[in-house]
Kinemage of the C-alpha trace (Angstrom):
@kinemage 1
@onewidth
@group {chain A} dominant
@subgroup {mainchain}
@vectorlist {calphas} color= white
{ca unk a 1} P 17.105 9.739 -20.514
{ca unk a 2} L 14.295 9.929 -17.599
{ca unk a 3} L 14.576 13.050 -15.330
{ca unk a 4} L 12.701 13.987 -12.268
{ca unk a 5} L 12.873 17.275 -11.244
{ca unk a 6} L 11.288 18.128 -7.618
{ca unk a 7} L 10.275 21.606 -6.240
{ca unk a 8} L 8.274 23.594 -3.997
{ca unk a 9} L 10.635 22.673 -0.297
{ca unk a 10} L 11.209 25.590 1.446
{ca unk a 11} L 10.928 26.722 5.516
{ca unk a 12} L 7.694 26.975 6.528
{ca unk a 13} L 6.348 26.990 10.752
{ca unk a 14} L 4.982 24.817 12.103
{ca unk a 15} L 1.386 24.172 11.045
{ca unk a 16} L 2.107 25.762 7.583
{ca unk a 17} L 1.747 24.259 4.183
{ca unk a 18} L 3.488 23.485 1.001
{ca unk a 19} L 3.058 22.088 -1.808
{ca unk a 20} L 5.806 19.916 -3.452
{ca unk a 21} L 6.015 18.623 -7.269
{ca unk a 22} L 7.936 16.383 -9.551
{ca unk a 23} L 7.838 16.261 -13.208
{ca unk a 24} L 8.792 13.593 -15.190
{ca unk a 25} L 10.364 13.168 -18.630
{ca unk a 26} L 11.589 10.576 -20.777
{ca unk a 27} L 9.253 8.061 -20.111
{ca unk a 28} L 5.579 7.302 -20.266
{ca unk a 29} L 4.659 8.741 -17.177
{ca unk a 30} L 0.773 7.409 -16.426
{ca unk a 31} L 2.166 3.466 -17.047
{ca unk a 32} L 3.760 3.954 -13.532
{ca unk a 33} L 3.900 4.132 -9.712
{ca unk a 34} L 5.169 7.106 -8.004
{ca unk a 35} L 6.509 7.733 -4.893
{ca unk a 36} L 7.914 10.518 -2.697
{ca unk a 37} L 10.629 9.094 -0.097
{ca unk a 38} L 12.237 11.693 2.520
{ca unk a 39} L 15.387 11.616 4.676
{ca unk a 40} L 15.153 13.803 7.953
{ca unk a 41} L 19.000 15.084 9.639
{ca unk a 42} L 20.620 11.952 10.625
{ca unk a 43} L 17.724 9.359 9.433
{ca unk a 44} L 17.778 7.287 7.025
{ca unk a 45} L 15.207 7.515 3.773
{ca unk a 46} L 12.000 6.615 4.386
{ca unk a 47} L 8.942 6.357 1.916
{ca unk a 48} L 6.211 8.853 2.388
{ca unk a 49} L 3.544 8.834 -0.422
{ca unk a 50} L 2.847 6.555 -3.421
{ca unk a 51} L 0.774 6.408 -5.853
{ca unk a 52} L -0.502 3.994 -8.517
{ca unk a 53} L -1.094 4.808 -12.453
{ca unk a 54} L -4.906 4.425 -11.034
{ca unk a 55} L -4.910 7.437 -8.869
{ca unk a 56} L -7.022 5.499 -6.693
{ca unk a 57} L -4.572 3.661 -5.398
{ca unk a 58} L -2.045 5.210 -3.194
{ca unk a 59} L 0.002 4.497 0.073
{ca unk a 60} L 1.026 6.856 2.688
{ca unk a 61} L 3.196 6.369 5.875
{ca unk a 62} L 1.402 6.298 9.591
{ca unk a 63} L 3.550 9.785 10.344
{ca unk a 64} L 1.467 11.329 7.641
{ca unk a 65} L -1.504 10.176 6.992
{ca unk a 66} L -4.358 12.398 6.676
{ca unk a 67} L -1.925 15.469 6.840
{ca unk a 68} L -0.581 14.534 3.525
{ca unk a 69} L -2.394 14.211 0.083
{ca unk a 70} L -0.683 12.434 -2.881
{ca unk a 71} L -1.670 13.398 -6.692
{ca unk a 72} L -0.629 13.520 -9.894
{ca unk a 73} L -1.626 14.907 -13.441
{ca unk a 74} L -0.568 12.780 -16.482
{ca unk a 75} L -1.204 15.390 -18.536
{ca unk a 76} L 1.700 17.577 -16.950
{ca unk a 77} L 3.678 14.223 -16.427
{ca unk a 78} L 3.847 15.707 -12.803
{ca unk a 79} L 3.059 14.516 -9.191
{ca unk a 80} L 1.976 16.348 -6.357
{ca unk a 81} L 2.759 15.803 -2.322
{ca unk a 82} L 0.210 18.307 -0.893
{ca unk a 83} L 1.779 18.866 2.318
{ca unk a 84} L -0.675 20.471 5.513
{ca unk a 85} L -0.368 20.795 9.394
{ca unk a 86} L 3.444 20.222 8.973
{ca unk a 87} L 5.115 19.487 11.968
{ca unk a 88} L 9.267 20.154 12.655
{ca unk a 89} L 9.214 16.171 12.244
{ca unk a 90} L 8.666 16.456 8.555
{ca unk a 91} L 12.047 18.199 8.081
{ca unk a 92} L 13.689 16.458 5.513
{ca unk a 93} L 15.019 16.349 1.886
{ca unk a 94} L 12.299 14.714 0.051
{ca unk a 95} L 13.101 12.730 -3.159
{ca unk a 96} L 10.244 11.600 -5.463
{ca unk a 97} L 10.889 8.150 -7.501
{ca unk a 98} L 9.551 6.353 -10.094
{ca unk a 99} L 10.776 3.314 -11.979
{ca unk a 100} L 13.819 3.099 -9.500
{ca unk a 101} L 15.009 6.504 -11.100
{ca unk a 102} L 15.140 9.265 -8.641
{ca unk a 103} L 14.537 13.124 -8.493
{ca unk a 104} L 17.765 15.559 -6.580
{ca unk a 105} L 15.303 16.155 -3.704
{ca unk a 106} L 13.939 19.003 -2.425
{ca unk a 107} L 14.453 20.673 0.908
{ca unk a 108} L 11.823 21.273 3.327
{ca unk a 109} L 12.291 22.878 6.781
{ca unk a 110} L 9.564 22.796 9.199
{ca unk a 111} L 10.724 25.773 12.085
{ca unk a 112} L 9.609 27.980 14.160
């Protein structure tokens, strides 16, 4: 049975940090993609982050680029959203996915 299990949302001000993860299980994690998807209060899901099974490969959304850092450790089976300079925009519940399975999501609350 695969399993993602994200952590690390929390409330944080504006400008702040965090540091979200998802580990995987049940499946050979470094033979695939990985991406973290969020849904902001009344939005609809939208991706965020990906990346490839060759770390240098990843994808980020125009809202987040270079405030956001994508990584992951096959070792740990886990992936990493490094989040910086967040903004109350990035309020959402984000969801990391892989394989078209997907994580509970994690809350994260960008406030003042």
């Amino acid at each position: 049975e695969v399993q993602l299990q994200a952590s690390g949302g929390g409330l944080v001000q504006p400008g702040g940090s965090l540091r979200l993860s998802c580990g995987a299980s049940g499946l050979a994690f470094e033979d695939y993609a990985i991406a973290w998807f969020r849904q902001g209060p009344g939005k609809g899901r939208e991706a965020v982050s990906c990346i490839d099974k060759v770390e240098n490969n990843t994808y980020y959304a125009d809202s987040v680029k270079g405030r956001f850092t994508i990584s992951r450790d096959n070792a740990k089976n886990t992936v990493y959203l490094q989040m910086n300079n967040l903004k109350p925009e990035d309020t959402a519940v984000y969801y990391c996915t892989l394989r078209g399975f997907w994580g509970q999501g994690t809350l994260v609350t960008v406030s003042s």
